[in-house]
DRENLOMI-671462 format. One record per residue: x, y, z of N, C-alpha, C in turn; residue number from 1; residue in three letters. Coordinates in steps of 0.05 Angstrom, whole numbers, plus 5000, padded with zeros to 4 digits. Example, Ala and Ser with C-alpha at 12.3 -4.5 7.8 and 13.67 -1.06 7.14 Angstrom:
# residues 2
<node><n_X>5264</n_X><n_Y>4886</n_Y><n_Z>5156</n_Z><ca_X>5246</ca_X><ca_Y>4910</ca_Y><ca_Z>5156</ca_Z><c_X>5264</c_X><c_Y>4934</c_Y><c_Z>5156</c_Z><n>1</n><res>Ala</res></node>
<node><n_X>5257</n_X><n_Y>4955</n_Y><n_Z>5142</n_Z><ca_X>5273</ca_X><ca_Y>4979</ca_Y><ca_Z>5143</ca_Z><c_X>5258</c_X><c_Y>5001</c_Y><c_Z>5157</c_Z><n>2</n><res>Ser</res></node>
END
This chain:
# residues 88
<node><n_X>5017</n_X><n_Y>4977</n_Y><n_Z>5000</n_Z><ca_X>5000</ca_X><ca_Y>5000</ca_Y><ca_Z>5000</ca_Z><c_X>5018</c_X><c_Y>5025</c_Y><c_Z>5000</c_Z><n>1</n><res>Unk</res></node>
<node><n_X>5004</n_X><n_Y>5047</n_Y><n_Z>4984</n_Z><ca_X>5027</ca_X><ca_Y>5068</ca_Y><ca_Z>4981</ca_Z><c_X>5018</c_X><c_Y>5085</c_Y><c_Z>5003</c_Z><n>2</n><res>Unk</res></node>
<node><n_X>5038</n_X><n_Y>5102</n_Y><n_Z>5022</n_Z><ca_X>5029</ca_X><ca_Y>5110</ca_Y><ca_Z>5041</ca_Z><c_X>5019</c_X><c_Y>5145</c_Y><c_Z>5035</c_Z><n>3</n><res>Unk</res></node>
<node><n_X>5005</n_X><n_Y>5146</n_Y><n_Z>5053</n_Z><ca_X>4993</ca_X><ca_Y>5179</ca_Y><ca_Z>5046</ca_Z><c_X>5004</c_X><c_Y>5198</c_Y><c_Z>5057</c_Z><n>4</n><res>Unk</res></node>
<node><n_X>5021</n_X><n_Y>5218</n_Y><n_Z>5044</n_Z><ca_X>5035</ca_X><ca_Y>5237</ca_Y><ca_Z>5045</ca_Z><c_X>5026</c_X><c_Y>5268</c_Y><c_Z>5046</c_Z><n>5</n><res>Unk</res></node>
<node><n_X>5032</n_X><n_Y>5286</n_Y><n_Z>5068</n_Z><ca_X>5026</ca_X><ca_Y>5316</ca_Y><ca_Z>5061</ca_Z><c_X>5048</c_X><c_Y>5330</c_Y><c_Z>5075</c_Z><n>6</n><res>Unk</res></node>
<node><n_X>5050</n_X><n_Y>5362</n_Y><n_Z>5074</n_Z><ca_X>5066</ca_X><ca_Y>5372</ca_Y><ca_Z>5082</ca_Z><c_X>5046</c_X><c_Y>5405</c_Y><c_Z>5093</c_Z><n>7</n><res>Unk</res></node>
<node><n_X>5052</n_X><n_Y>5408</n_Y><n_Z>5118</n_Z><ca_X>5036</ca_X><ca_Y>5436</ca_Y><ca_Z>5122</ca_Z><c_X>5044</c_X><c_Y>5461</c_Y><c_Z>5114</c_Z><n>8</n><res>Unk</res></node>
<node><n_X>5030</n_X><n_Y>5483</n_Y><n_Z>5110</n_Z><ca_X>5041</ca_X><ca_Y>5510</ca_Y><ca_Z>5103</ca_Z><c_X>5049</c_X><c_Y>5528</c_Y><c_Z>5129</c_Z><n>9</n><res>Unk</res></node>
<node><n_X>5048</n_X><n_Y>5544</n_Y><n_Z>5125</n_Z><ca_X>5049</ca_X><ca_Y>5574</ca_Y><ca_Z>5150</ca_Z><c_X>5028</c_X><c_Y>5568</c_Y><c_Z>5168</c_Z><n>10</n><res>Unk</res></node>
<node><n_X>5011</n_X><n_Y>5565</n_Y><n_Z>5159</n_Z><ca_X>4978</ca_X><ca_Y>5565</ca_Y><ca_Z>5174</ca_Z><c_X>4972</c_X><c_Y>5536</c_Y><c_Z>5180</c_Z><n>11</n><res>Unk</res></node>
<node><n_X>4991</n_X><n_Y>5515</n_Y><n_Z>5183</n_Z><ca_X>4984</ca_X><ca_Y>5491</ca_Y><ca_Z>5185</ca_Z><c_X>4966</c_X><c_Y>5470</c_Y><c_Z>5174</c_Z><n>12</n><res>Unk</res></node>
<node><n_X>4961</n_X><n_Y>5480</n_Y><n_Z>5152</n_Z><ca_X>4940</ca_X><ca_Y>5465</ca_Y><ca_Z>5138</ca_Z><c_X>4956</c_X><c_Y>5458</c_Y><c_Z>5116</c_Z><n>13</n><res>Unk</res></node>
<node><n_X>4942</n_X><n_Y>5430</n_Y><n_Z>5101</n_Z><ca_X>4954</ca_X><ca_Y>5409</ca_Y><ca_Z>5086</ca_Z><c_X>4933</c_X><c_Y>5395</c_Y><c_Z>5066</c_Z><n>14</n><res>Unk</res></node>
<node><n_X>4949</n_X><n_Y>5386</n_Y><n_Z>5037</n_Z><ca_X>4934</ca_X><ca_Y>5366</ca_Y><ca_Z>5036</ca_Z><c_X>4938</c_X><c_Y>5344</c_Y><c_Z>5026</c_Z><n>15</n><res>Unk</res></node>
<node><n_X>4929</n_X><n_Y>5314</n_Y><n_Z>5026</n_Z><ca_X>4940</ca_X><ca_Y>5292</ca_Y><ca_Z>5030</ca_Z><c_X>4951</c_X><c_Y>5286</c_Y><c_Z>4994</c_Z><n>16</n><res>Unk</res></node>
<node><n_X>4969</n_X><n_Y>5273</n_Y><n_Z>4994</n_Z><ca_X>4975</ca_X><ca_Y>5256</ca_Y><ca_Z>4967</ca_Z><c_X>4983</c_X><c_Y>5221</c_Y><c_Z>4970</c_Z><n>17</n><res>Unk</res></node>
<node><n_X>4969</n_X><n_Y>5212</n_Y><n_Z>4952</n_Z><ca_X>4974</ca_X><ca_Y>5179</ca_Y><ca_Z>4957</ca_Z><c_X>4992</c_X><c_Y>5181</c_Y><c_Z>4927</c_Z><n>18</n><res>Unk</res></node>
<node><n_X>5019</n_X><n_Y>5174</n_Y><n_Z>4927</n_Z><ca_X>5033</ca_X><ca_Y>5174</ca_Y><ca_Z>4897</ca_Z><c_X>5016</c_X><c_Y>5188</c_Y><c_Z>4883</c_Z><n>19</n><res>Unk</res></node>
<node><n_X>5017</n_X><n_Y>5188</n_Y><n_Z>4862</n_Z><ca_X>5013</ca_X><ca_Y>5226</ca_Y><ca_Z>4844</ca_Z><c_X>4990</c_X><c_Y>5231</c_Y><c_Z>4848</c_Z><n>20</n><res>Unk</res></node>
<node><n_X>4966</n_X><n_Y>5215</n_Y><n_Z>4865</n_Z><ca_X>4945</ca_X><ca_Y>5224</ca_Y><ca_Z>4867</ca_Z><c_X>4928</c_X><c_Y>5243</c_Y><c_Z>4890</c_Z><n>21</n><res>Unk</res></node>
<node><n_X>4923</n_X><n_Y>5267</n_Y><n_Z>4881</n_Z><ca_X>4915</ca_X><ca_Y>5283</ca_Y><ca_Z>4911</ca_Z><c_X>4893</c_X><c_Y>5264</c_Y><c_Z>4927</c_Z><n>22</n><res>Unk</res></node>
<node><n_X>4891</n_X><n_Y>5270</n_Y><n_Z>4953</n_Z><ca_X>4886</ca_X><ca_Y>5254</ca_Y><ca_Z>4975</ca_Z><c_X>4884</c_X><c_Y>5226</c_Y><c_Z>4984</c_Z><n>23</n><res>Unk</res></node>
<node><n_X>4871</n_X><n_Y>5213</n_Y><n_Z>5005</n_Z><ca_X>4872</ca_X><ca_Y>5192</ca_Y><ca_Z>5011</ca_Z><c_X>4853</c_X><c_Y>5183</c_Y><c_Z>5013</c_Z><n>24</n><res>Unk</res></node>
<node><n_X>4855</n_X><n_Y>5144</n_Y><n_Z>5001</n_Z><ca_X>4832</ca_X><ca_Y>5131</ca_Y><ca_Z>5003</ca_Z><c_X>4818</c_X><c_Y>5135</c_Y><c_Z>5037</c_Z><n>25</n><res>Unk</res></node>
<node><n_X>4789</n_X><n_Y>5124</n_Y><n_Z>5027</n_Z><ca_X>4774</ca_X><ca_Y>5126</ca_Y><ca_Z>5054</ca_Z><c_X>4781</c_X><c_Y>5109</c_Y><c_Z>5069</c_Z><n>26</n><res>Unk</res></node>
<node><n_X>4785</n_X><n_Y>5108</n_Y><n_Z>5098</n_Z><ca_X>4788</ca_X><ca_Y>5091</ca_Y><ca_Z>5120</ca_Z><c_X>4799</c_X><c_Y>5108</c_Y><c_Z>5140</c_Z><n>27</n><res>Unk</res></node>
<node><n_X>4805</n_X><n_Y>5090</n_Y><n_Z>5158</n_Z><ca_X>4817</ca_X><ca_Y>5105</ca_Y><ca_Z>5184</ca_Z><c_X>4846</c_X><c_Y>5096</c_Y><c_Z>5190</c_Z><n>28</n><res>Unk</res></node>
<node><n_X>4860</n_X><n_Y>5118</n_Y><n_Z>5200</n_Z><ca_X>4886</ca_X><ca_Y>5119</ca_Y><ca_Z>5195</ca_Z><c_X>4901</c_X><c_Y>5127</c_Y><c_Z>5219</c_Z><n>29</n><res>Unk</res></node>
<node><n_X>4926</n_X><n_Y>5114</n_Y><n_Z>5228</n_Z><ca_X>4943</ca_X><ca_Y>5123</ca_Y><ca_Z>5245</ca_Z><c_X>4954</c_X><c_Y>5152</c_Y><c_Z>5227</c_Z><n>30</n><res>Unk</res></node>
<node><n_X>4955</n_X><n_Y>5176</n_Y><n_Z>5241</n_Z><ca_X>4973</ca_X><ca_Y>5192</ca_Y><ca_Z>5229</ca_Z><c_X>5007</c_X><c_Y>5198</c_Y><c_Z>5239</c_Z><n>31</n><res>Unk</res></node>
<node><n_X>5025</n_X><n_Y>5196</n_Y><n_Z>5229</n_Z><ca_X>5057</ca_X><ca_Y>5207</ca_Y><ca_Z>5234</ca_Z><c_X>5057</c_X><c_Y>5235</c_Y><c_Z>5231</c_Z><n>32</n><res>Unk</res></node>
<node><n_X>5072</n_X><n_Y>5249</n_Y><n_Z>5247</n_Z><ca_X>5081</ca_X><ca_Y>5274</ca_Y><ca_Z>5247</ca_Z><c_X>5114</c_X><c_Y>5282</c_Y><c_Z>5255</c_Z><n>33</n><res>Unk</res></node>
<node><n_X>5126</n_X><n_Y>5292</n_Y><n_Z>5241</n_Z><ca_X>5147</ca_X><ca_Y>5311</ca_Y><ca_Z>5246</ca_Z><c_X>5151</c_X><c_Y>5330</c_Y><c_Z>5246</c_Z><n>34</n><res>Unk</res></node>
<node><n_X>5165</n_X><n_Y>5348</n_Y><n_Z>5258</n_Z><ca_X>5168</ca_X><ca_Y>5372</ca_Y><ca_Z>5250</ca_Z><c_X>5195</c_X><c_Y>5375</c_Y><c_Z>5244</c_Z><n>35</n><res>Unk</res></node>
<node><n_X>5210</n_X><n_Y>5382</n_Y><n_Z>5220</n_Z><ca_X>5246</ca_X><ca_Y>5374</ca_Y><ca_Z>5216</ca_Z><c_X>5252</c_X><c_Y>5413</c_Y><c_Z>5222</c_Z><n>36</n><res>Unk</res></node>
<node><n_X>5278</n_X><n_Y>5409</n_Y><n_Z>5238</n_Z><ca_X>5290</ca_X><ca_Y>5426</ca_Y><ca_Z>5250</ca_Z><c_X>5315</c_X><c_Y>5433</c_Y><c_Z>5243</c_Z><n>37</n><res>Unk</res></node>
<node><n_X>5323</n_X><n_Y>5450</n_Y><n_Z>5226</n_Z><ca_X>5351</ca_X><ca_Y>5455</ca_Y><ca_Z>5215</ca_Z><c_X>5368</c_X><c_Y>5455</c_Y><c_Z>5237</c_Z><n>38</n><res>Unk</res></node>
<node><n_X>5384</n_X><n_Y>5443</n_Y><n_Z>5243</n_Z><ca_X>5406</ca_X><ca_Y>5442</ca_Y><ca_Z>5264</ca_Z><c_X>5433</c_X><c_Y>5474</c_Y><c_Z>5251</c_Z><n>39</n><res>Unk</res></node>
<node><n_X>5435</n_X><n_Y>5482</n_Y><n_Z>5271</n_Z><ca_X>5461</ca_X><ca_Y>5506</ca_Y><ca_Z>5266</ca_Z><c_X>5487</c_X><c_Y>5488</c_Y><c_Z>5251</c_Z><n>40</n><res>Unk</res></node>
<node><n_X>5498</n_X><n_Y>5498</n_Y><n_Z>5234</n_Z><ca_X>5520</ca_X><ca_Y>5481</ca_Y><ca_Z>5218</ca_Z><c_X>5540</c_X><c_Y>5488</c_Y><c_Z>5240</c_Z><n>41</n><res>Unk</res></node>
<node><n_X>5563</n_X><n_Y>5460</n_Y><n_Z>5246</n_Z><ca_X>5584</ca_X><ca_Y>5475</ca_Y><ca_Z>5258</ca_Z><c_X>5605</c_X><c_Y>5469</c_Y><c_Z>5240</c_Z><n>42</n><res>Unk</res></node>
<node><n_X>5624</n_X><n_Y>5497</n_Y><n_Z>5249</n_Z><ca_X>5648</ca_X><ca_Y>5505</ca_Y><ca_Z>5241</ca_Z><c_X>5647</c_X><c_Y>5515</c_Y><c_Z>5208</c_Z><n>43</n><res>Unk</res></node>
<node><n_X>5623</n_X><n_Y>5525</n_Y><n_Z>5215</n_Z><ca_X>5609</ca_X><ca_Y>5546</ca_Y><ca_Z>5177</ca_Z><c_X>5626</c_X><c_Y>5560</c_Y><c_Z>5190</c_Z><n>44</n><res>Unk</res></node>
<node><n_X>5648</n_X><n_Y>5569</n_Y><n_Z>5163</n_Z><ca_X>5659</ca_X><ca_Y>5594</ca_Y><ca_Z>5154</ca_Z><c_X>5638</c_X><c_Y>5616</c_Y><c_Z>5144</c_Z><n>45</n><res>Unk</res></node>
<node><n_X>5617</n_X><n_Y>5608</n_Y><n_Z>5137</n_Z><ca_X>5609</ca_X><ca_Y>5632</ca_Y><ca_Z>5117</ca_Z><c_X>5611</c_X><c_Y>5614</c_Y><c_Z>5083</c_Z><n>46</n><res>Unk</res></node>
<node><n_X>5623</n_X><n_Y>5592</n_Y><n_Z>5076</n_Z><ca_X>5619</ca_X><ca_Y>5585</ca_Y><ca_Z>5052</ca_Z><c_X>5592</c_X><c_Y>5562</c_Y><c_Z>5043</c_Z><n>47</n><res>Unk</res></node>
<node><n_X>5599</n_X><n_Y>5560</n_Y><n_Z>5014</n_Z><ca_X>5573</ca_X><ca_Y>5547</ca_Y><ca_Z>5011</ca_Z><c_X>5577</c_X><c_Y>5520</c_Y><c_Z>5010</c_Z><n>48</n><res>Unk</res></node>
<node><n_X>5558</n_X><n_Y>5508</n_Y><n_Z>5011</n_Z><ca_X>5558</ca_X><ca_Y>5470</ca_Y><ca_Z>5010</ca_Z><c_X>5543</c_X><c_Y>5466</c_Y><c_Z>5000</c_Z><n>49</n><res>Unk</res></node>
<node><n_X>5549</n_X><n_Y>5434</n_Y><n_Z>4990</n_Z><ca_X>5528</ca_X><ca_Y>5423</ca_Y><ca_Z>4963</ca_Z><c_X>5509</c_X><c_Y>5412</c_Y><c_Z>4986</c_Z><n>50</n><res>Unk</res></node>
<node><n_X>5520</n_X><n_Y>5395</n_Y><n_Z>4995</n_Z><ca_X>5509</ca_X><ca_Y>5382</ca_Y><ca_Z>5019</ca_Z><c_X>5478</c_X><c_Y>5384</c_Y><c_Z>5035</c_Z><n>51</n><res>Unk</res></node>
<node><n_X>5469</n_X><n_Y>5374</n_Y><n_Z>5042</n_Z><ca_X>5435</ca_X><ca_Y>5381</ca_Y><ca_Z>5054</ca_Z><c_X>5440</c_X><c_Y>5385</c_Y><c_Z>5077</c_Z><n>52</n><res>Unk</res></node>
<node><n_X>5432</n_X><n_Y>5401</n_Y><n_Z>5102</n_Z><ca_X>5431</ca_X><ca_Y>5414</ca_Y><ca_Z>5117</ca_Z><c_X>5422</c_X><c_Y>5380</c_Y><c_Z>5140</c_Z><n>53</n><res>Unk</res></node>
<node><n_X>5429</n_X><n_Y>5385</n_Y><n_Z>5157</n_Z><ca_X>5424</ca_X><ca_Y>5370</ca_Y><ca_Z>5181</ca_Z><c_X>5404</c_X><c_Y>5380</c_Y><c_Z>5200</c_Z><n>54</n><res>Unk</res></node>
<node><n_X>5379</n_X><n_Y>5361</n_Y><n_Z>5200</n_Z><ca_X>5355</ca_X><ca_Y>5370</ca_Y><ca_Z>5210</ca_Z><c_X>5352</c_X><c_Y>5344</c_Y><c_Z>5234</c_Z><n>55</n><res>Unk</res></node>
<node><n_X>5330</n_X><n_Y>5356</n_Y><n_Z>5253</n_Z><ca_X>5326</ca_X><ca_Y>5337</ca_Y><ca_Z>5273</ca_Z><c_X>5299</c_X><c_Y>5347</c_Y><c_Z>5278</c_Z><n>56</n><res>Unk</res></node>
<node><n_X>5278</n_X><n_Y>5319</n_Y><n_Z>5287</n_Z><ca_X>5258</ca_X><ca_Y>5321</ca_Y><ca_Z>5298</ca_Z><c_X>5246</c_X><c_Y>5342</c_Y><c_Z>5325</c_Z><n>57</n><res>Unk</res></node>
<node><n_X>5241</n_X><n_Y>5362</n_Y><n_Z>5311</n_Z><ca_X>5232</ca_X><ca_Y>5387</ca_Y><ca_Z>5341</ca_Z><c_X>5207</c_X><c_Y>5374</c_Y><c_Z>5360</c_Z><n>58</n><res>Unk</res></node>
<node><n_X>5192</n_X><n_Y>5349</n_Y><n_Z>5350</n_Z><ca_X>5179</ca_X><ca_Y>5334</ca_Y><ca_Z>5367</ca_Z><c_X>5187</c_X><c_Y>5316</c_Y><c_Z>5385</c_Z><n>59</n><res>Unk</res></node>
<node><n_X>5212</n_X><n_Y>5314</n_Y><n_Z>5373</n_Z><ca_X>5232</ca_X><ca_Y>5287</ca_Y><ca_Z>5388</ca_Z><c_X>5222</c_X><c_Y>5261</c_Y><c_Z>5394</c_Z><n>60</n><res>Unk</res></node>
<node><n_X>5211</n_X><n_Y>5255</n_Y><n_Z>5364</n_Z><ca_X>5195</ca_X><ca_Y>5231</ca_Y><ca_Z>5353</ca_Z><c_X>5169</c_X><c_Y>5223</c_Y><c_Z>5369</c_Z><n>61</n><res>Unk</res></node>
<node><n_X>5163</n_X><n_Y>5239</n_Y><n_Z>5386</n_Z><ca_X>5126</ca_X><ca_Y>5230</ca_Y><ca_Z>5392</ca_Z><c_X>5113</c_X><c_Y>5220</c_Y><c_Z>5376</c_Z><n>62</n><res>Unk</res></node>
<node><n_X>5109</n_X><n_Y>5238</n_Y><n_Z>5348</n_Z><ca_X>5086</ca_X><ca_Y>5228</ca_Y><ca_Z>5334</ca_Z><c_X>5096</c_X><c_Y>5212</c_Y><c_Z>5306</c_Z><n>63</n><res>Unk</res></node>
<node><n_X>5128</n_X><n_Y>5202</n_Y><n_Z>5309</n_Z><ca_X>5139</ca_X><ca_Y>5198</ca_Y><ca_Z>5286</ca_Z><c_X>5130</c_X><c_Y>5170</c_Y><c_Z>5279</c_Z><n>64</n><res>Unk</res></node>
<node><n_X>5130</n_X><n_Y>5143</n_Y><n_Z>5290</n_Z><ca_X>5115</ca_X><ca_Y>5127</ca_Y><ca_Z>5291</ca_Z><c_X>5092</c_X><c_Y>5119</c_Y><c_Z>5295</c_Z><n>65</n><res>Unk</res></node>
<node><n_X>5085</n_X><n_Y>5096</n_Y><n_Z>5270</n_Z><ca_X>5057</ca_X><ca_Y>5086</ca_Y><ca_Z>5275</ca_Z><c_X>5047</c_X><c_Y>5072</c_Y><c_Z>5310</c_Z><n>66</n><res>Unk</res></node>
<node><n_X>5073</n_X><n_Y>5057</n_Y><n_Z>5319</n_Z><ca_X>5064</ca_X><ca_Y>5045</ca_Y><ca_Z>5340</ca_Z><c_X>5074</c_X><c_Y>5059</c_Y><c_Z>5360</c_Z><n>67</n><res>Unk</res></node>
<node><n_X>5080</n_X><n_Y>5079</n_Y><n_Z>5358</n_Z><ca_X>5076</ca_X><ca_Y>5102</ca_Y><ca_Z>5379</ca_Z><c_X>5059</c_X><c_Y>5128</c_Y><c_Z>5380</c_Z><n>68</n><res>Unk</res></node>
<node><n_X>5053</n_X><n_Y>5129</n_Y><n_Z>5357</n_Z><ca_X>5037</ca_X><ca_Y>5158</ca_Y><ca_Z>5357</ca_Z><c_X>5005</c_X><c_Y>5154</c_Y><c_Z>5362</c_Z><n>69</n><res>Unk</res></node>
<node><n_X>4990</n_X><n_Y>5174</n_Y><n_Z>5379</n_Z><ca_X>4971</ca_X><ca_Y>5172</ca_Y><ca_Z>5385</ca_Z><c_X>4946</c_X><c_Y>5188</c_Y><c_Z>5369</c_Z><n>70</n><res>Unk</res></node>
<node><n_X>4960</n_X><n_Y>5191</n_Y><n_Z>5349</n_Z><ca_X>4944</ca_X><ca_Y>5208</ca_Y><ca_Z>5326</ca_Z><c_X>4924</c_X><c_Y>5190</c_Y><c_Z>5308</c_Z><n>71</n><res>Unk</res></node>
<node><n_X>4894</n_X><n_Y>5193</n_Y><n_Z>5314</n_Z><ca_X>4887</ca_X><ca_Y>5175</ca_Y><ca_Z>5286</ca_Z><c_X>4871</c_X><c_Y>5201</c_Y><c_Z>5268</c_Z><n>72</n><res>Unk</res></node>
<node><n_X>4858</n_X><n_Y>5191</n_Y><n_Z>5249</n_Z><ca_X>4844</ca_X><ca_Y>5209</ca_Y><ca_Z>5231</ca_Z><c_X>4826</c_X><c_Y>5182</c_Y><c_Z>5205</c_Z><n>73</n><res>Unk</res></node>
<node><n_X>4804</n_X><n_Y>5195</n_Y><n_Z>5205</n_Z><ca_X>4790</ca_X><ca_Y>5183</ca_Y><ca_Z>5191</ca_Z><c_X>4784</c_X><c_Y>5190</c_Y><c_Z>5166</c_Z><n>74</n><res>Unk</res></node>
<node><n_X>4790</n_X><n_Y>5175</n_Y><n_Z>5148</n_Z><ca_X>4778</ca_X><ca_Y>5193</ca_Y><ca_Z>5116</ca_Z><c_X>4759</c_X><c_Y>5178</c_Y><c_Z>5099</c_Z><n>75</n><res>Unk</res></node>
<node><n_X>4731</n_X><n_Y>5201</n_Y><n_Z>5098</n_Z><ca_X>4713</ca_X><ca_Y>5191</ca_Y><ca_Z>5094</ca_Z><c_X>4712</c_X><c_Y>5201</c_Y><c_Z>5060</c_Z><n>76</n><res>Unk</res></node>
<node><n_X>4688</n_X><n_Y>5186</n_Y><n_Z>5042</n_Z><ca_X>4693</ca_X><ca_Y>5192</ca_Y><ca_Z>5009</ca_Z><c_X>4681</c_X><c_Y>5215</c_Y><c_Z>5005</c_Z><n>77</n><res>Unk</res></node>
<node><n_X>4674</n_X><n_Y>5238</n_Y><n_Z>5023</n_Z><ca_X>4664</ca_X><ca_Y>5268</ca_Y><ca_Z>5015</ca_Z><c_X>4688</c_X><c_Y>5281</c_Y><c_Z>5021</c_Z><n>78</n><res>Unk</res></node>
<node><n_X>4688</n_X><n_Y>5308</n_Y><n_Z>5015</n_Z><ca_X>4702</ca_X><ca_Y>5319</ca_Y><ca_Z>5027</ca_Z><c_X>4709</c_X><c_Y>5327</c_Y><c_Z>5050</c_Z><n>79</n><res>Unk</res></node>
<node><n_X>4731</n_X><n_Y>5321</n_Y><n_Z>5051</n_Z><ca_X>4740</ca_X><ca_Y>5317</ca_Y><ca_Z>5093</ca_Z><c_X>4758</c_X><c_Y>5345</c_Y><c_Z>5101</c_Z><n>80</n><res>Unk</res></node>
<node><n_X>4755</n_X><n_Y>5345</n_Y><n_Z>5129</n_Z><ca_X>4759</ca_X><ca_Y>5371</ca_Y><ca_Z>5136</ca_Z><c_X>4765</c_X><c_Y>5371</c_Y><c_Z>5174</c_Z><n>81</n><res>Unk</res></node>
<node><n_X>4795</n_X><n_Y>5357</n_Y><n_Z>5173</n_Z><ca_X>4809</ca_X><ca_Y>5343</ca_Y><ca_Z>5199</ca_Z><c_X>4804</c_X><c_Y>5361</c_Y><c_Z>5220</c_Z><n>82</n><res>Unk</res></node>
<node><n_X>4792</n_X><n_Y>5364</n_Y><n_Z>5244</n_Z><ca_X>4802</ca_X><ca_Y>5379</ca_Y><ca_Z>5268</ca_Z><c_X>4832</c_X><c_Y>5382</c_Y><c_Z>5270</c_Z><n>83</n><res>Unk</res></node>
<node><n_X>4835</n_X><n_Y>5405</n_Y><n_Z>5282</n_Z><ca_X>4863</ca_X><ca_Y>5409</ca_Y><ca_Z>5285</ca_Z><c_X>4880</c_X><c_Y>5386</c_Y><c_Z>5299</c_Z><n>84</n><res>Unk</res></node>
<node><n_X>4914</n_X><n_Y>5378</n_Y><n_Z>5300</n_Z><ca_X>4914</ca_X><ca_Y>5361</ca_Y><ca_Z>5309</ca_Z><c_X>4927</c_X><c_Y>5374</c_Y><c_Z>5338</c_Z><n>85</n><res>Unk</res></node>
<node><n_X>4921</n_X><n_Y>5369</n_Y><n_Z>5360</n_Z><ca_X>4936</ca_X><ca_Y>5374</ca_Y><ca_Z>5392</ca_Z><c_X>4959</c_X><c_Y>5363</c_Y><c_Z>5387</c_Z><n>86</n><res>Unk</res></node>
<node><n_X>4988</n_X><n_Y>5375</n_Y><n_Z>5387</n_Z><ca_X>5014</ca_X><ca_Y>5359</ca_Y><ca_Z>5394</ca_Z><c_X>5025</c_X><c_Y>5377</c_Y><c_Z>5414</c_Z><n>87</n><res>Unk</res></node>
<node><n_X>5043</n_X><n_Y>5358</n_Y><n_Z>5433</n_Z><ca_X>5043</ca_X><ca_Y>5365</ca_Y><ca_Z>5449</ca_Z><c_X>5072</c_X><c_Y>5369</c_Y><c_Z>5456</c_Z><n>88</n><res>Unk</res></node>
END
């Protein structure tokens, strides 16, 4: 099963993609959350790098797993419209 993917904006709102298709089939769903955190580079001179930046979980993996996260969400075949989620 291809898993269902989104990413939030400024205003925290999102919306789902299953592989190239916007949203997700209906059912009920554990949801994962991260939030990735640019870590400060050490020993930057000031030059540039090809390199990707080193990020870390600002949740410090609460909601990063299925068999840990206490997030579900249900998606029904109308249009759906999630309560916010509480993280804590």
């Amino acid at each position: 099963m291809t898993p269902s993917t989104g990413n939030t904006d400024e205003e925290g709102k999102f919306t789902l993609e299953t592989g190239t298709r916007t949203g997700a089939p209906a059912g009920d769903y554990v949801v994962t959350v991260i939030q990735s955190r640019t870590l400060p580079t050490k020993g930057d001179k000031g030059g540039m790098s090809m390199a990707p930046p080193d990020t870390e979980d600002a949740l410090h993996g609460a909601y990063a797993k299925r068999n840990k996260s206490q997030i579900t969400a249900t998606v029904k075949t109308e249009s759906n419209q999630l309560p916010p989620f509480d993280l804590k």
